[in-house]
C-alpha positions as CSV (number, residue, x, y, z in Angstrom):
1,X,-8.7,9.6,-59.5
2,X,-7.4,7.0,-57.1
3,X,-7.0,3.2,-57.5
4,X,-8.7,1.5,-53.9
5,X,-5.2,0.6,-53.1
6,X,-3.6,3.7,-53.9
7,X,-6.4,5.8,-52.1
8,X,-6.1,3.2,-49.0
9,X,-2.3,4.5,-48.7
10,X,-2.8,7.7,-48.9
11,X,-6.0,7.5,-46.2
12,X,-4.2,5.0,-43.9
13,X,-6.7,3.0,-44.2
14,X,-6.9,-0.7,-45.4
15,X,-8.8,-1.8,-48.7
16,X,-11.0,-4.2,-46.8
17,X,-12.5,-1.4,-44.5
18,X,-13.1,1.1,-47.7
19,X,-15.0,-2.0,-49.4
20,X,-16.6,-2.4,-46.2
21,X,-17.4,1.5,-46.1
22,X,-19.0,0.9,-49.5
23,X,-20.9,-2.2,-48.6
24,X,-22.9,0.0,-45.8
25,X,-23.0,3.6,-47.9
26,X,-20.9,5.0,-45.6
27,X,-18.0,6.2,-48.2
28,X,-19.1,5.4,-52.4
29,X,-16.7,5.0,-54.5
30,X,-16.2,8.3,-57.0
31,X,-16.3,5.5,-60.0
32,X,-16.6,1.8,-60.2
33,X,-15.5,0.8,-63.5
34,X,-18.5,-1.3,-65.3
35,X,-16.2,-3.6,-66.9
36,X,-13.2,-4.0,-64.5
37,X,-15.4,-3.6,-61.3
38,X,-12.5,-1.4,-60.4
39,X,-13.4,1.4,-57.9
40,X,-11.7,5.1,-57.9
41,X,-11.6,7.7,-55.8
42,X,-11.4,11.7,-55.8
43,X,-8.6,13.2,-54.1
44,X,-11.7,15.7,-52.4
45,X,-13.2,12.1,-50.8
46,X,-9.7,12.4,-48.7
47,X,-11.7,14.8,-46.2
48,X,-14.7,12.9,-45.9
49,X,-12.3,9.8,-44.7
50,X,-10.7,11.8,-42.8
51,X,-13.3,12.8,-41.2
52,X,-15.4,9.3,-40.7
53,X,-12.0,8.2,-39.1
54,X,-11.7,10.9,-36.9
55,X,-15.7,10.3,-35.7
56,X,-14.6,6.5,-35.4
57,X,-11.6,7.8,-32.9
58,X,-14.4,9.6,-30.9
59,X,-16.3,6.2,-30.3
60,X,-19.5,6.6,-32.7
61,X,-20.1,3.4,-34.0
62,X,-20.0,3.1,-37.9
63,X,-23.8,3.4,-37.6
64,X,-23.5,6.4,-36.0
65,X,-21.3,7.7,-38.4
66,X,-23.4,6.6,-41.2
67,X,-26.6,8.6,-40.0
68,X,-24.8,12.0,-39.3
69,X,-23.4,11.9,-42.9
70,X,-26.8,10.8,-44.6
71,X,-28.6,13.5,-42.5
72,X,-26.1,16.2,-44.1
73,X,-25.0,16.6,-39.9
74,X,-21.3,16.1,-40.4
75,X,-19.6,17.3,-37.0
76,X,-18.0,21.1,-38.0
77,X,-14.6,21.1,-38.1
78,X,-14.0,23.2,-35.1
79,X,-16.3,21.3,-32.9
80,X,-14.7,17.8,-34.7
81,X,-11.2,19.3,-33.8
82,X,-12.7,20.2,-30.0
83,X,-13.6,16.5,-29.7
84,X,-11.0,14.9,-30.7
85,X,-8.5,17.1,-28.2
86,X,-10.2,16.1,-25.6
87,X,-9.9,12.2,-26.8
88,X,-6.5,12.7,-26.9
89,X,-6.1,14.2,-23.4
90,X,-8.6,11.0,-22.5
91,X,-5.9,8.7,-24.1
92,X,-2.9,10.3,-22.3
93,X,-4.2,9.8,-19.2
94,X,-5.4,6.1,-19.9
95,X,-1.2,6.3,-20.9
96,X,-0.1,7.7,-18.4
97,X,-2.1,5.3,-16.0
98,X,-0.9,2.2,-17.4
99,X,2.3,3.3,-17.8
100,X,2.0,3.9,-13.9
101,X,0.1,0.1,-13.4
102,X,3.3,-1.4,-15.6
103,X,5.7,0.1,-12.9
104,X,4.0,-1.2,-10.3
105,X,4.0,-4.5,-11.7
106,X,7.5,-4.5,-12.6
107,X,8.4,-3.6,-9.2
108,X,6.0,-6.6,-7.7
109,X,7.5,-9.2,-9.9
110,X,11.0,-7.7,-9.1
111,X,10.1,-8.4,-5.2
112,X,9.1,-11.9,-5.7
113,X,11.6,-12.7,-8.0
114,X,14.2,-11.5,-5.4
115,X,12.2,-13.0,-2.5
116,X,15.2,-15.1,-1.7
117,X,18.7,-13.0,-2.5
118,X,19.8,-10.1,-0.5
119,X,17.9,-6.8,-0.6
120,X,19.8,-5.6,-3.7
121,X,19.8,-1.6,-1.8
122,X,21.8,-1.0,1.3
123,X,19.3,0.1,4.4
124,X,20.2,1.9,7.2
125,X,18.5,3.1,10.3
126,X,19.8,6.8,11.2
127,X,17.8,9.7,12.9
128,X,17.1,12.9,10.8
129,X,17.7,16.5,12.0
130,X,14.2,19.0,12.1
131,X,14.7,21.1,9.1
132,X,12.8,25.1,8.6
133,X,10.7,24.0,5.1
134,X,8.7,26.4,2.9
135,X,5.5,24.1,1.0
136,X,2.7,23.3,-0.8
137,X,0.1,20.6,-0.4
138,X,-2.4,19.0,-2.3
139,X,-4.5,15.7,-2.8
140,X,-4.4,13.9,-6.1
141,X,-7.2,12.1,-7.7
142,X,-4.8,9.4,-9.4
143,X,-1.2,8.1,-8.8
144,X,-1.1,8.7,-13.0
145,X,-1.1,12.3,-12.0
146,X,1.5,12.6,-9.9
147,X,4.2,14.1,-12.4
148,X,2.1,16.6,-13.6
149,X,1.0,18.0,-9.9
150,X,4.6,17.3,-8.9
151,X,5.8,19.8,-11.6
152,X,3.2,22.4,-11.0
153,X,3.3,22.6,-7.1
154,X,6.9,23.2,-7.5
155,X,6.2,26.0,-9.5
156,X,3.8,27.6,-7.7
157,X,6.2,27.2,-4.4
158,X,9.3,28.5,-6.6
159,X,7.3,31.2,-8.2
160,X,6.2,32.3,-4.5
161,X,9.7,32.3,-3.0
162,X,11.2,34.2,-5.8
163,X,8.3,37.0,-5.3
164,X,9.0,37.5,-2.0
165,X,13.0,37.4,-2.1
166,X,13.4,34.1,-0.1
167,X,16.1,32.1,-1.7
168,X,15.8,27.9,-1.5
169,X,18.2,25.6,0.0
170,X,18.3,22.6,-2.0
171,X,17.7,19.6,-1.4
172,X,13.3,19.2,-2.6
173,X,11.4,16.8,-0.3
174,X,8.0,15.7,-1.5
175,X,6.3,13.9,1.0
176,X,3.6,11.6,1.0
177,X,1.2,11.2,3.9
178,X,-1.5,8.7,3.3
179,X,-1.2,6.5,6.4
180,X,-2.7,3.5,4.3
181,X,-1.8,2.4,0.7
182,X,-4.3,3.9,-2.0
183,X,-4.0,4.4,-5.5
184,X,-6.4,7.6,-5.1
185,X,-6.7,10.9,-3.3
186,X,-2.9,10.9,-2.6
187,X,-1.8,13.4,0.1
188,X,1.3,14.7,-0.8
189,X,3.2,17.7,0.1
190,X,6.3,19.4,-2.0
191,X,9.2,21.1,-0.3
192,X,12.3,23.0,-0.4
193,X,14.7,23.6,2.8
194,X,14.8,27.4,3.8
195,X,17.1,29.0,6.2
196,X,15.7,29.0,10.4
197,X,15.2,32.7,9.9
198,X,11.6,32.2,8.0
199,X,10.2,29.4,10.5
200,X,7.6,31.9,10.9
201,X,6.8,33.5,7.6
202,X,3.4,33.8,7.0
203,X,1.6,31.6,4.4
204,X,2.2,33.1,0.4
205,X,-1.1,33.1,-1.5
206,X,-2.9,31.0,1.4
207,X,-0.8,28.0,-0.2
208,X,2.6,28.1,0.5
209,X,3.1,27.5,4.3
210,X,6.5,28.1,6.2
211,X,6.9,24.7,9.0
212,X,9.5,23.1,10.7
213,X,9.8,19.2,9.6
214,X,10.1,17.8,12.5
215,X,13.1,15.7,13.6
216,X,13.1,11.8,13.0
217,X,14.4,9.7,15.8
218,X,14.8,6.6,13.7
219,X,14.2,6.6,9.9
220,X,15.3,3.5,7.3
221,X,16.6,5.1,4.3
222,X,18.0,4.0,0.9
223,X,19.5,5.3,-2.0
224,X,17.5,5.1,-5.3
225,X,19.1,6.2,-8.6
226,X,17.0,6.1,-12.0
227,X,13.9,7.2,-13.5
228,X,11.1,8.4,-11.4
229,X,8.5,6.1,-13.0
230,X,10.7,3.0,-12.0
231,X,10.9,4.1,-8.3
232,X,7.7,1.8,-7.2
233,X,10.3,-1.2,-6.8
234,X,12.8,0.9,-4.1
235,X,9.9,2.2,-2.4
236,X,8.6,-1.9,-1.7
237,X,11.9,-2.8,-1.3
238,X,12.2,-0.4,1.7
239,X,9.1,-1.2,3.3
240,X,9.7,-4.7,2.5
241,X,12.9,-4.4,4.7
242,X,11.2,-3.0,7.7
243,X,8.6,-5.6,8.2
244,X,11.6,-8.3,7.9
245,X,13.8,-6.2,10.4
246,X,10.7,-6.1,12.8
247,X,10.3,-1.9,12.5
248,X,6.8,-0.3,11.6
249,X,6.6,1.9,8.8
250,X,5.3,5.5,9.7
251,X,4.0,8.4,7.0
252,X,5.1,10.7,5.8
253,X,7.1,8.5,3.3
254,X,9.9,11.2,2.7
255,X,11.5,11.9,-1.0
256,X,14.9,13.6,-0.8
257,X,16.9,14.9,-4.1
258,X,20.1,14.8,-3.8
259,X,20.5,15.4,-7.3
260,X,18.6,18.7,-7.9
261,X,15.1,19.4,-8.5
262,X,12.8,16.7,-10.5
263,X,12.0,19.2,-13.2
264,X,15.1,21.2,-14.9
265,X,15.0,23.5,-17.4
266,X,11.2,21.9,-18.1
267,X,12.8,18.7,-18.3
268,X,12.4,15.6,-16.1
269,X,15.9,14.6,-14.9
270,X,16.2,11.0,-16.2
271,X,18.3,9.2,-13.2
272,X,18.0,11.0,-10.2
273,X,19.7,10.2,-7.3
274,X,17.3,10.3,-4.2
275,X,17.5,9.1,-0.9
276,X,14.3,7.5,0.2
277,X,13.3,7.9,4.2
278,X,10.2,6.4,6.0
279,X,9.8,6.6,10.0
280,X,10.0,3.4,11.7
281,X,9.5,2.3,15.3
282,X,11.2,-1.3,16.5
283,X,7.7,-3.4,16.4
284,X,8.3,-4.2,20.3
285,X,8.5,-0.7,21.4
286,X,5.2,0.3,19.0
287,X,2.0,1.1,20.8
Protein backbone atom coordinates (compact mmCIF):
# COMPACT_ATOMS: atom_id res chain seq x y z
CA UNK A 1 0.00 0.00 0.00
CA UNK A 2 0.92 3.62 -1.08
CA UNK A 3 0.98 6.84 0.92
CA UNK A 4 -1.19 9.66 -1.42
CA UNK A 5 2.13 11.27 -1.93
CA UNK A 6 4.12 8.31 -2.61
CA UNK A 7 1.32 6.98 -5.07
CA UNK A 8 1.10 10.67 -6.64
CA UNK A 9 4.99 10.07 -7.65
CA UNK A 10 4.75 7.06 -8.92
CA UNK A 11 1.36 8.05 -11.07
CA UNK A 12 2.77 11.48 -12.13
CA UNK A 13 0.10 12.87 -10.82
CA UNK A 14 -0.29 15.61 -8.07
CA UNK A 15 -2.01 14.89 -4.62
CA UNK A 16 -4.53 17.63 -5.17
CA UNK A 17 -6.04 15.95 -8.42
CA UNK A 18 -6.11 12.29 -6.56
CA UNK A 19 -8.15 14.09 -3.62
CA UNK A 20 -10.04 15.60 -6.23
CA UNK A 21 -10.46 12.08 -8.05
CA UNK A 22 -11.83 10.95 -4.71
CA UNK A 23 -14.04 13.91 -3.98
CA UNK A 24 -16.08 12.95 -7.40
CA UNK A 25 -15.67 8.79 -7.10
CA UNK A 26 -13.66 8.81 -9.93
CA UNK A 27 -10.54 6.96 -8.26
CA UNK A 28 -11.25 5.71 -4.08
CA UNK A 29 -8.77 5.35 -2.15
CA UNK A 30 -7.73 1.44 -1.39
CA UNK A 31 -7.79 2.54 2.54
CA UNK A 32 -8.46 5.77 4.39
CA UNK A 33 -7.15 5.33 7.78
CA UNK A 34 -10.16 6.06 10.41
CA UNK A 35 -7.89 7.69 12.80
CA UNK A 36 -5.14 9.43 10.67
CA UNK A 37 -7.61 10.17 7.72
CA UNK A 38 -4.65 9.03 5.84
CA UNK A 39 -5.51 7.48 2.40
CA UNK A 40 -3.50 4.39 0.65
CA UNK A 41 -3.32 3.00 -2.42
CA UNK A 42 -2.79 -0.49 -4.15
CA UNK A 43 -0.05 -0.81 -6.50
CA UNK A 44 -3.09 -2.60 -9.02
CA UNK A 45 -5.01 1.13 -8.76
CA UNK A 46 -1.71 2.15 -10.88
CA UNK A 47 -3.70 0.92 -14.11
CA UNK A 48 -6.84 2.37 -13.36
CA UNK A 49 -4.87 5.97 -13.23
CA UNK A 50 -3.23 5.16 -15.88
CA UNK A 51 -5.87 4.69 -17.67
CA UNK A 52 -8.35 7.71 -16.44
CA UNK A 53 -5.16 9.83 -17.53
CA UNK A 54 -4.88 8.43 -20.71
CA UNK A 55 -9.00 9.02 -21.36
CA UNK A 56 -8.21 12.65 -19.98
CA UNK A 57 -5.35 13.00 -22.84
CA UNK A 58 -8.14 11.94 -25.35
CA UNK A 59 -10.37 14.99 -24.36
CA UNK A 60 -13.28 13.16 -22.22
CA UNK A 61 -14.13 15.38 -19.61
CA UNK A 62 -13.70 14.00 -15.97
CA UNK A 63 -17.46 13.37 -16.20
CA UNK A 64 -16.99 11.51 -19.03
CA UNK A 65 -14.54 9.45 -17.53
CA UNK A 66 -16.43 8.99 -14.44
CA UNK A 67 -19.52 7.36 -16.35
CA UNK A 68 -17.56 4.85 -18.57
CA UNK A 69 -15.78 3.57 -15.28
CA UNK A 70 -19.17 3.33 -13.13
CA UNK A 71 -20.87 1.71 -16.17
CA UNK A 72 -18.03 -1.12 -16.07
CA UNK A 73 -17.25 0.49 -19.99
CA UNK A 74 -13.57 1.17 -19.51
CA UNK A 75 -12.08 1.73 -23.11
CA UNK A 76 -10.14 -1.87 -24.03
CA UNK A 77 -6.72 -1.56 -24.02
CA UNK A 78 -6.19 -1.99 -27.65
CA UNK A 79 -8.90 0.43 -28.76
CA UNK A 80 -7.36 2.91 -25.61
CA UNK A 81 -3.88 2.33 -27.22
CA UNK A 82 -5.61 3.02 -30.98
CA UNK A 83 -6.84 6.44 -29.57
CA UNK A 84 -4.36 7.72 -28.06
CA UNK A 85 -1.85 7.13 -31.36
CA UNK A 86 -3.92 8.94 -33.21
CA UNK A 87 -3.82 11.93 -30.37
CA UNK A 88 -0.37 11.80 -30.64
CA UNK A 89 -0.21 12.07 -34.50
CA UNK A 90 -3.02 15.08 -33.75
CA UNK A 91 -0.38 16.65 -31.41
CA UNK A 92 2.60 16.40 -33.83
CA UNK A 93 0.94 18.05 -36.30
CA UNK A 94 -0.50 20.95 -34.00
CA UNK A 95 3.72 20.76 -33.40
CA UNK A 96 4.71 20.79 -36.24
CA UNK A 97 2.37 23.71 -37.34
CA UNK A 98 3.43 26.03 -34.68
CA UNK A 99 6.66 25.22 -35.02
CA UNK A 100 6.07 26.39 -38.72
CA UNK A 101 3.81 29.77 -37.37
CA UNK A 102 7.10 30.52 -34.90
CA UNK A 103 9.34 30.63 -38.04
CA UNK A 104 7.34 32.76 -39.70
CA UNK A 105 7.10 35.08 -36.96
CA UNK A 106 10.72 35.09 -36.36
CA UNK A 107 11.38 35.84 -39.84
CA UNK A 108 8.58 38.97 -39.73
CA UNK A 109 10.03 40.42 -36.66
CA UNK A 110 13.59 39.91 -38.18
CA UNK A 111 12.24 42.10 -41.31
CA UNK A 112 11.02 44.91 -39.23
CA UNK A 113 13.66 44.94 -36.97
CA UNK A 114 16.07 45.26 -39.99
CA UNK A 115 13.69 47.61 -41.76
CA UNK A 116 16.48 50.23 -41.64
CA UNK A 117 20.16 48.38 -42.08
CA UNK A 118 21.37 46.78 -45.18
CA UNK A 119 19.78 43.65 -46.51
CA UNK A 120 22.06 41.42 -44.34
CA UNK A 121 22.19 38.74 -47.81
CA UNK A 122 24.00 39.72 -50.89
CA UNK A 123 21.34 39.86 -54.10
CA UNK A 124 22.11 39.57 -57.38
CA UNK A 125 20.26 39.65 -60.65
CA UNK A 126 21.81 36.88 -63.14
CA UNK A 127 19.93 34.83 -65.95
CA UNK A 128 19.66 31.02 -65.42
CA UNK A 129 20.43 28.34 -68.12
CA UNK A 130 17.20 25.77 -69.14
CA UNK A 131 18.17 22.66 -67.42
CA UNK A 132 16.69 18.61 -68.76
CA UNK A 133 14.77 17.84 -65.01
CA UNK A 134 13.25 14.55 -64.02
CA UNK A 135 10.03 15.40 -61.20
CA UNK A 136 7.32 14.91 -59.10
CA UNK A 137 4.47 17.23 -58.18
CA UNK A 138 2.05 17.53 -55.63
CA UNK A 139 -0.26 19.93 -53.60
CA UNK A 140 -0.02 20.12 -49.89
CA UNK A 141 -2.90 20.70 -47.55
CA UNK A 142 -0.60 22.71 -44.90
CA UNK A 143 2.86 24.53 -45.00
CA UNK A 144 3.37 22.10 -41.51
CA UNK A 145 3.61 19.34 -44.07
CA UNK A 146 5.98 20.37 -46.14
CA UNK A 147 9.00 18.24 -44.68
CA UNK A 148 7.29 15.24 -44.60
CA UNK A 149 5.95 15.43 -48.59
CA UNK A 150 9.42 16.93 -49.29
CA UNK A 151 11.09 13.64 -48.04
CA UNK A 152 8.68 11.37 -49.61
CA UNK A 153 8.40 12.86 -53.22
CA UNK A 154 12.11 12.57 -53.27
CA UNK A 155 11.83 9.09 -52.70
CA UNK A 156 9.44 8.19 -54.92
CA UNK A 157 11.47 10.30 -57.71
CA UNK A 158 14.80 8.52 -56.51
CA UNK A 159 13.27 5.24 -56.19
CA UNK A 160 11.89 5.69 -59.93
CA UNK A 161 15.21 6.78 -61.45
CA UNK A 162 17.15 4.01 -59.87
CA UNK A 163 14.49 1.45 -61.40
CA UNK A 164 14.93 2.51 -64.65
CA UNK A 165 18.93 3.00 -64.62
CA UNK A 166 18.86 6.88 -64.97
CA UNK A 167 21.43 8.21 -62.76
CA UNK A 168 20.82 12.04 -61.09
CA UNK A 169 22.85 15.06 -61.45
CA UNK A 170 22.83 16.83 -58.36
CA UNK A 171 21.97 19.73 -57.54
CA UNK A 172 17.65 19.07 -56.11
CA UNK A 173 15.36 21.92 -56.98
CA UNK A 174 11.99 22.04 -55.32
CA UNK A 175 9.94 24.50 -56.71
CA UNK A 176 7.04 26.23 -55.55
CA UNK A 177 4.35 27.61 -57.82
CA UNK A 178 1.48 29.22 -56.06
CA UNK A 179 1.34 32.54 -57.89
CA UNK A 180 -0.20 34.18 -54.64
CA UNK A 181 0.89 33.67 -50.97
CA UNK A 182 -1.19 30.90 -49.11
CA UNK A 183 -0.52 28.95 -46.15
CA UNK A 184 -2.67 25.99 -47.85
CA UNK A 185 -2.85 23.78 -50.98
CA UNK A 186 0.87 24.51 -51.72
CA UNK A 187 1.88 23.64 -55.29
CA UNK A 188 5.21 22.42 -55.16
CA UNK A 189 7.30 20.35 -57.45
CA UNK A 190 10.68 18.33 -56.39
CA UNK A 191 13.57 17.87 -58.83
CA UNK A 192 16.76 16.55 -59.73
CA UNK A 193 18.95 17.64 -62.92
CA UNK A 194 19.31 14.76 -65.55
CA UNK A 195 21.49 14.63 -68.54
CA UNK A 196 19.75 16.31 -72.16
CA UNK A 197 19.64 12.71 -73.38
CA UNK A 198 16.17 11.96 -71.32
CA UNK A 199 14.26 15.36 -72.19
CA UNK A 200 11.89 13.00 -73.64
CA UNK A 201 11.57 10.02 -71.32
CA UNK A 202 8.28 9.10 -70.74
CA UNK A 203 6.47 9.71 -67.37
CA UNK A 204 7.58 6.71 -64.55
CA UNK A 205 4.50 5.45 -62.74
CA UNK A 206 2.28 8.35 -64.28
CA UNK A 207 4.16 10.63 -61.57
CA UNK A 208 7.49 11.17 -62.39
CA UNK A 209 7.63 13.47 -65.60
CA UNK A 210 10.88 14.23 -67.68
CA UNK A 211 10.76 18.47 -68.71
CA UNK A 212 12.99 20.91 -69.61
CA UNK A 213 13.05 23.96 -66.89
CA UNK A 214 13.03 26.60 -68.86
CA UNK A 215 15.70 29.23 -69.07
CA UNK A 216 15.43 32.43 -66.75
CA UNK A 217 16.28 35.73 -68.35
CA UNK A 218 16.55 37.55 -65.09
CA UNK A 219 16.32 35.84 -61.72
CA UNK A 220 17.38 37.61 -58.01
CA UNK A 221 19.04 35.03 -56.12
CA UNK A 222 20.62 34.69 -52.59
CA UNK A 223 22.54 32.42 -50.66
CA UNK A 224 20.77 30.93 -47.55
CA UNK A 225 22.75 28.68 -45.13
CA UNK A 226 21.03 27.02 -42.02
CA UNK A 227 18.14 25.03 -41.02
CA UNK A 228 15.34 24.56 -43.27
CA UNK A 229 12.65 25.58 -40.76
CA UNK A 230 14.48 29.07 -40.32
CA UNK A 231 14.42 29.65 -44.17
CA UNK A 232 10.98 31.89 -44.00
CA UNK A 233 13.23 35.04 -43.10
CA UNK A 234 15.69 34.62 -46.61
CA UNK A 235 12.75 33.89 -48.57
CA UNK A 236 11.01 37.65 -47.26
CA UNK A 237 14.26 39.04 -47.43
CA UNK A 238 14.48 38.22 -51.13
CA UNK A 239 11.17 39.34 -52.08
CA UNK A 240 11.57 42.13 -49.81
CA UNK A 241 14.49 43.21 -52.11
CA UNK A 242 12.70 43.05 -55.32
CA UNK A 243 9.81 45.31 -54.53
CA UNK A 244 12.65 47.93 -53.20
CA UNK A 245 14.76 47.44 -56.37
CA UNK A 246 11.46 48.02 -58.48
CA UNK A 247 11.53 44.13 -60.03
CA UNK A 248 8.23 41.90 -59.85
CA UNK A 249 8.47 38.65 -58.33
CA UNK A 250 7.44 35.71 -60.63
CA UNK A 251 6.61 31.79 -59.50
CA UNK A 252 8.02 29.33 -59.53
CA UNK A 253 10.03 30.43 -56.38
CA UNK A 254 13.13 28.12 -57.15
CA UNK A 255 15.04 26.05 -54.23
CA UNK A 256 18.54 25.02 -55.25
CA UNK A 257 20.93 22.61 -52.97
CA UNK A 258 24.06 23.24 -53.32
CA UNK A 259 24.92 21.17 -50.50
CA UNK A 260 23.28 17.83 -51.37
CA UNK A 261 19.97 16.53 -50.97
CA UNK A 262 17.67 17.73 -47.89
CA UNK A 263 17.27 14.22 -46.57
CA UNK A 264 20.70 12.04 -46.06
CA UNK A 265 21.01 8.87 -44.86
CA UNK A 266 17.14 9.57 -43.39
CA UNK A 267 18.48 12.54 -41.77
CA UNK A 268 17.62 16.17 -42.39
CA UNK A 269 20.90 18.02 -43.16
CA UNK A 270 21.01 20.75 -40.40
CA UNK A 271 22.65 23.87 -42.37
CA UNK A 272 22.27 23.59 -45.78
CA UNK A 273 23.58 25.75 -48.19
CA UNK A 274 20.98 26.75 -50.83
CA UNK A 275 20.77 29.27 -53.28
CA UNK A 276 17.31 30.86 -53.45
CA UNK A 277 16.02 32.14 -57.17
CA UNK A 278 12.72 33.86 -57.97
CA UNK A 279 11.97 35.39 -61.61
CA UNK A 280 11.69 39.03 -61.68
CA UNK A 281 10.84 41.48 -64.40
CA UNK A 282 12.10 45.46 -64.00
CA UNK A 283 8.42 46.91 -62.80
CA UNK A 284 8.59 49.31 -65.97
CA UNK A 285 9.05 46.76 -68.47
CA UNK A 286 6.00 44.39 -66.64
CA UNK A 287 2.76 44.11 -68.45
Amino acid sequence: MFKIGDFSKLGQVSTRMLRHYDKIGLLIPNEVDQWTGYRYYSVEQLAQLHRIIAMKDLGLGLQQVSELIKEDETIPVEQLRGMLKLKHAEIEQDFAANKTRLANVAARLQQIEQQDQPCPYEIVVKSVPAQTIASIRQVVSKASEMGHYCESLYQQLYQGLKQHKIKPVQPEIAMYHNKEYSETDLDIEMSVIVDNEYIDHKAINDKIIFRELPPLESAAALIYKGPFSEMSAAIIALLTWTGTHQYVPAPPLREIRLSGPAHMDGKLQKEPVLELQVPVYNLSTKD
